[in-house]
Each structure stands twice: as structure tokens, then as C-alpha cells.
C-alpha positions as CSV (number, residue, x, y, z in Angstrom):
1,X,24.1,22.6,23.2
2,X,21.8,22.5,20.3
3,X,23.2,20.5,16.8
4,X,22.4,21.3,13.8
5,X,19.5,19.7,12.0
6,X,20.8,17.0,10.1
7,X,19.0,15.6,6.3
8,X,19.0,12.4,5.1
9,X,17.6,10.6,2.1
10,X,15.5,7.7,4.1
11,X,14.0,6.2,0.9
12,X,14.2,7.2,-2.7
13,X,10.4,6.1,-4.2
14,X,9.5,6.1,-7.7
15,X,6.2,5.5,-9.3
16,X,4.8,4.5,-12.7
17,X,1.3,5.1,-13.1
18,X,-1.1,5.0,-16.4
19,X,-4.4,4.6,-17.8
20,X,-3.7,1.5,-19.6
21,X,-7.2,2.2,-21.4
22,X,-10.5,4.2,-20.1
23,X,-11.4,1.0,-17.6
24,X,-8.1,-0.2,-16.1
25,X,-5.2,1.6,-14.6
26,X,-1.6,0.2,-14.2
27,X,0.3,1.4,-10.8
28,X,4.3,0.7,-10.2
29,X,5.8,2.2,-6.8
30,X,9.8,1.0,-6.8
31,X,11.6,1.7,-3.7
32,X,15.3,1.9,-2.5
33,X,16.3,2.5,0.8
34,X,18.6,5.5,1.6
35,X,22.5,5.8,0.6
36,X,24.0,3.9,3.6
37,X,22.3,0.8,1.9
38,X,23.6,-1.3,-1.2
39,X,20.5,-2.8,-1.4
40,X,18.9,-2.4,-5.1
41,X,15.7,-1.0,-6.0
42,X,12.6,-3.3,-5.0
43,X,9.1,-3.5,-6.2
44,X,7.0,-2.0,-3.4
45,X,3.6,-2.3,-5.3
46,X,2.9,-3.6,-8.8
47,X,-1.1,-3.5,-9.5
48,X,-3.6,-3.1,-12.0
49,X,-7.3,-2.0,-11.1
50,X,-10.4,-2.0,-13.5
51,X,-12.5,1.0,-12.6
52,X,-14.9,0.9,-14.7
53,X,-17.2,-1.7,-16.9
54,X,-17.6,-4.3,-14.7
55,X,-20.9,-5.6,-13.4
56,X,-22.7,-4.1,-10.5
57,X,-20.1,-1.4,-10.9
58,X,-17.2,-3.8,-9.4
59,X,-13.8,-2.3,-9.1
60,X,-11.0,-4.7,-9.4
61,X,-7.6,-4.7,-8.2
62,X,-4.8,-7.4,-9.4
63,X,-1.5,-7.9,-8.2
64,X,1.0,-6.8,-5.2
65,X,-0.3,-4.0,-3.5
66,X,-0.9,-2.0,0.2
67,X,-4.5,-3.4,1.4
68,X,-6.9,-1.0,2.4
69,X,-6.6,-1.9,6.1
70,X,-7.5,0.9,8.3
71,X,-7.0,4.7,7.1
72,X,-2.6,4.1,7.3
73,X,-1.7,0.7,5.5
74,X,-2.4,1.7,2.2
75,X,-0.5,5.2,2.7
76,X,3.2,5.5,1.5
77,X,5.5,7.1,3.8
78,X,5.7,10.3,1.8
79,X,1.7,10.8,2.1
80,X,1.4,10.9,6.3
81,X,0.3,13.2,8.5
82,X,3.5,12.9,10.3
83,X,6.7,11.8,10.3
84,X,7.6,8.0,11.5
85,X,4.5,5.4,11.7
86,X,2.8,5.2,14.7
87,X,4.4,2.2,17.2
88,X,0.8,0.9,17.2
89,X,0.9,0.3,13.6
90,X,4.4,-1.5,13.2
91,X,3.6,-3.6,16.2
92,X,0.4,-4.7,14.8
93,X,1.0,-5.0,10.8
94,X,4.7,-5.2,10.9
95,X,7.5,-2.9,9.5
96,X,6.0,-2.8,6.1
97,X,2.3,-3.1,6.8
98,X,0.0,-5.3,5.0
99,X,1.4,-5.6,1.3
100,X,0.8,-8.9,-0.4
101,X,0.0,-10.5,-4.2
102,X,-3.5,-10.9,-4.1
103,X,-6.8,-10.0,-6.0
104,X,-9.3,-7.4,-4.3
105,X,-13.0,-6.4,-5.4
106,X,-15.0,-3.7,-4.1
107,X,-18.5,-2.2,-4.6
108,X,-19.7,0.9,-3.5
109,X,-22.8,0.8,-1.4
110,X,-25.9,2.5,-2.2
111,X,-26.3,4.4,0.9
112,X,-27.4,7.5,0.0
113,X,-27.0,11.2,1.0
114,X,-23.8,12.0,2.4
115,X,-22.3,8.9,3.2
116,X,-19.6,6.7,1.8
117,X,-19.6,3.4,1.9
118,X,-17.6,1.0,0.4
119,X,-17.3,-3.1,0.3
120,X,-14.0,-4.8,0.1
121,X,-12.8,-8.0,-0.3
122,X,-9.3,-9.4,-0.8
123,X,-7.8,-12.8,-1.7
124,X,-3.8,-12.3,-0.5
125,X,-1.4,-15.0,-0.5
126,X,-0.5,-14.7,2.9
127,X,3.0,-14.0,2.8
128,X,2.5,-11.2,5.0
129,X,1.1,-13.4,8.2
130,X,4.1,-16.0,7.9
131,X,6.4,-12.7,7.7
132,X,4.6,-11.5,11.4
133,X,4.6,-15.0,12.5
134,X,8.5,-15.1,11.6
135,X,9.4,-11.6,13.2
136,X,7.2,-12.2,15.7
137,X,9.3,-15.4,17.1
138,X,12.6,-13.4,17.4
């Protein structure tokens, strides 16, 4: 009638993260799919940001990262709300979402009170749209 719940290692994740000194950061997320894979451990996201020194308070963000695309892109697996991304998402950004070598700034915007605003802008490579394109034709 009922089996018995069943546990499997989906992804093993590991990150490296440091202040590299008190303006810039250094963030390493490998990845390696569960044990019914051979494949090897990959590099998921390999960035640096500068927080801090910058003019007009500029952040800067260098390297192969998750963009900031909506509230799930930029979320690893382990951090949502639920357990398998939403069909929406997949369909839209692809199995692996929007992760790409690029170089994004960002400026927070003086709005005042209670509000957060923040400007992005990102320079990506673009292998993630031939990627779409590719999966897309199949």
C-alpha cells in the first residue's frame, strides 16, 4: 500500500567563501551530482565582489555566477522554500537557470524610508541563451 520513504543524495554542494580583504569577497560553490553519476565535481559559481570602496558606493561582482534574475535564479537548491523548482522556472531559464561568466554592478538607490531599491546591471557572455536556444530545438 504505502512504501517506505526512500533518501537519496541528489547533489553533494560545497562552498568556499572569504573576505579576501575588508572590500572584496571571494565565493566558490562546487557541485557533484548524486552517487548514480560518475560525473566529477564541477564549478557551479566562481566570483569575486567588491563591497565596499568604490565610487558612488558601487558594488562589483566578477566572474561566473547565478544573476539576480527574479527572487529564484540566484538561489541554490538547498536555500528554497520547497522542494523541486517550479516548472515555470525551468521552462523559462532552463535546467540550471541563468549562470554565466560576466561582470555585474549595482548601486543602491537613495529612496528613502522603508524601501529597498537596488540597480543592477550585468555584462554575461551569453552562453546561457545559446544553451536555451540549443535545448530549446530538441
Amino acid at each position: 500500500m504505502f512504501s517506505k520513504p526512500r533518501f537519496t543524495l541528489e547533489e553533494l554542494e560545497v562552498a568556499i567563501q572569504a573576505n579576501l580583504n575588508p572590500y572584496a569577497r571571494a565565493d566558490v560553490f562546487l557541485a557533484k551530482p548524486g552517487p548514480d553519476s560518475d560525473a566529477p565535481f564541477e564549478i557551479e559559481e566562481a566570483y569575486a565582489t567588491v563591497l565596499r570602496g568604490l565610487p558612488l558606493d558601487l558594488n562589483l561582482k566578477v566572474g561566473k555566477y547565478l544573476t539576480e534574475y527574479g527572487k529564484m535564479n540566484g538561489l541554490h537548491p538547498h536555500a528554497w522554500p520547497f522542494l523541486s523548482k517550479p516548472l515555470s522556472l525551468i521552462r523559462f531559464l532552463g535546467e540550471e537557470g541563468i549562470n554565466d561568466l560576466g561582470i555585474s554592478t549595482s548601486i543602491l538607490l537613495p529612496t528613502g524610508g522603508d524601501i529597498y531599491s537596488r540597480l543592477s546591471l550585468d555584462v554575461l557572455r551569453g552562453n546561457t541563451i545559446g544553451r536555451l536556444t540549443q535545448a530549446q530545438a530538441m
